[in-house]
C-alpha positions in Angstrom: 120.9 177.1 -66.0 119.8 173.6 -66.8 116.1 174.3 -64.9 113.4 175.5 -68.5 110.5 174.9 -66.8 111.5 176.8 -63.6 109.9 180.1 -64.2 106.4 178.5 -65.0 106.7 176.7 -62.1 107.1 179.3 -59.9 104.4 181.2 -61.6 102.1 178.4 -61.2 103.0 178.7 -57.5 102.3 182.4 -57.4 98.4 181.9 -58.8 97.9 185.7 -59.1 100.2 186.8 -56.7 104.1 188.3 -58.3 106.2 185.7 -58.5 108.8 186.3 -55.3 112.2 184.6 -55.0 110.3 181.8 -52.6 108.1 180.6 -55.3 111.1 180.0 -57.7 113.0 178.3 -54.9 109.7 176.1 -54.1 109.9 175.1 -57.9 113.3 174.5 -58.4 113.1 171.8 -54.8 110.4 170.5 -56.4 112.1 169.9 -59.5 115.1 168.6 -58.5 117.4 171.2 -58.7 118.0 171.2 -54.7 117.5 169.4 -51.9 116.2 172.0 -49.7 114.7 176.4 -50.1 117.7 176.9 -48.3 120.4 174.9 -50.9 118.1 176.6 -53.3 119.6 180.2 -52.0 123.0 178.9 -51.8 123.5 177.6 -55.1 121.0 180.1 -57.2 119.8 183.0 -55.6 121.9 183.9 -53.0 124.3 187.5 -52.9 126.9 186.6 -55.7 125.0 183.5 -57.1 124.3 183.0 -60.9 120.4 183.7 -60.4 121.0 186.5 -58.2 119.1 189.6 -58.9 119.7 193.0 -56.3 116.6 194.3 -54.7 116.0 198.0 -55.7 114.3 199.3 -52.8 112.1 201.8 -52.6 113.0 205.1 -49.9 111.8 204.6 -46.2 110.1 207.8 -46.1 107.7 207.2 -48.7 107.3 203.5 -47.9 106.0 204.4 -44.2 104.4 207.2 -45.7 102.2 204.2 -48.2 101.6 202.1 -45.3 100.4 205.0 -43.3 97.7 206.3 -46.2 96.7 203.0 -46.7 95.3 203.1 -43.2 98.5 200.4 -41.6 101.0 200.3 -39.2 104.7 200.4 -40.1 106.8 198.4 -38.5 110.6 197.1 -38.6 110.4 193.1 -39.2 112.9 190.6 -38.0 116.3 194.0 -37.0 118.1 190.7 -35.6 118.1 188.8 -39.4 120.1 191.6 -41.1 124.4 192.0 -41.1 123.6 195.3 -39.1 126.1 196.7 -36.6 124.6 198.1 -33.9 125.0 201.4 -34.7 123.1 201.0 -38.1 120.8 199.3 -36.6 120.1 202.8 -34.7 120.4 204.9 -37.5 118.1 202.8 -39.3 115.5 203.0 -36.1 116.0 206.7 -35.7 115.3 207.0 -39.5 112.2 204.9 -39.5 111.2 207.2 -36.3 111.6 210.2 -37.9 109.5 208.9 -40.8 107.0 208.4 -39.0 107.1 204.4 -38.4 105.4 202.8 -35.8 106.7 199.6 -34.2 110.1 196.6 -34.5 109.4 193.4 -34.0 110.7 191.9 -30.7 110.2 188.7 -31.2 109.9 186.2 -34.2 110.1 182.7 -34.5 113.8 182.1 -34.5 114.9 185.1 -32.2 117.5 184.3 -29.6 117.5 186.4 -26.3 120.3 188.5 -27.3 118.0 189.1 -30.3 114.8 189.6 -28.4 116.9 192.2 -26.0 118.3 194.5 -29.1 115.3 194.8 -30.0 113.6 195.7 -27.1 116.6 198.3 -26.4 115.6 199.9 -30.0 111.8 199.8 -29.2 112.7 201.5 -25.8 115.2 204.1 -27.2 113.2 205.4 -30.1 109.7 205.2 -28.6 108.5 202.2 -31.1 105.9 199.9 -30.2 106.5 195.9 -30.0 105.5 193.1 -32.1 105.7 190.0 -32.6 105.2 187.2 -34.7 106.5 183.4 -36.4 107.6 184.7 -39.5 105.8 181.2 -40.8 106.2 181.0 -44.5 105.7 177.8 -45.2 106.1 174.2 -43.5 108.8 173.2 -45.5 111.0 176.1 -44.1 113.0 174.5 -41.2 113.8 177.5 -38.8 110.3 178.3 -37.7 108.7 176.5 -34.7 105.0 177.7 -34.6 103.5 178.1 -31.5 107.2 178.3 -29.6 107.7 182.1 -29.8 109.3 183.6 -26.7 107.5 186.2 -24.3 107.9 189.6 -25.3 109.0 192.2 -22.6 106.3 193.0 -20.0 107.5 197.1 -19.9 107.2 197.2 -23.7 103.5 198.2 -25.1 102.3 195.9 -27.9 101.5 197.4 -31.0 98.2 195.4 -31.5 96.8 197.8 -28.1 97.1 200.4 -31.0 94.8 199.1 -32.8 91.2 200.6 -33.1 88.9 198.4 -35.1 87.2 201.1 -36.8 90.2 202.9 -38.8 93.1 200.5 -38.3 94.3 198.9 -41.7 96.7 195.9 -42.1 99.8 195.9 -40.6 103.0 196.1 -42.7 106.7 195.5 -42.1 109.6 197.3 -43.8 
């Protein structure tokens, strides 16, 4: 699409890490190909876009079942970010529930109130845990504030007091 050295760019990006969607967007900004990540999605990668490539993801019971062996807590990043209604969203949380997951983040770097209180109505409803976090890639991305994240609910339990040094393994979000 006009951009050859795009791919080694975003491999150079990626050191030894796979080479994710963000390191080719990083590459193409830095080329010239965008202004912004963000043009970067809406030009290339974006649903429907010439570089577009659908996600094949892998079934929620066995990916809370892989964080869970590997010793980590499951949990639902960023509910607010996806085109759910609200009743997927609760089939999604019961399923994750009956999976065995663990947690939903409540609060993220760009959640609004209405977000913050979804969530908090999911965590209460399916007996999930609460976390929270920036969701900081990078300082080029725009829509992160770090240190300005909101208070989470005081009658939710965090899902770091689940934590015991001894056993507990990274935390991973679905």
């Amino acid at each position: 699409m006009g951009w050859p050295d795009a791919l080694a760019a975003a491999e150079q990006l990626a050191g030894e890490a796979d080479v994710t969607r963000t390191h080719l967007a990083r590459a193409l900004v830095e080329q010239g190909a965008a202004e912004s990540m963000n043009a970067v999605f809406r030009r290339f990668l974006g649903f429907g876009k010439p570089a577009y490539v659908a996600v094949s993801w892998p079934v929620l019971d066995d990916v809370v079942a892989w964080i869970k062996a590997a010793g980590g807590v499951a949990v639902i990043a960023h509910p607010h970010s996806y085109s759910w209604t609200s009743a997927w969203r609760r089939r999604i949380a019961d399923a994750f529930k009956t999976a065995g997951g663990d947690a939903i983040e409540v609060v993220c770097g760009n959640s609004t109130p209405n977000d913050i209180g979804m969530a908090s109505g999911l965590a209460r409803r399916f007996d999930l845990l609460a976390s929270q976090g920036s969701d900081f890639h990078t300082p080029s991305v725009p829509w992160v504030k770090l240190g300005g994240l909101q208070d989470m609910p005081a009658d939710l339990t965090p899902v770091w007091e689940s934590f015991n040094t001894a056993t507990s393994g990274p935390v991973s979000s679905c």
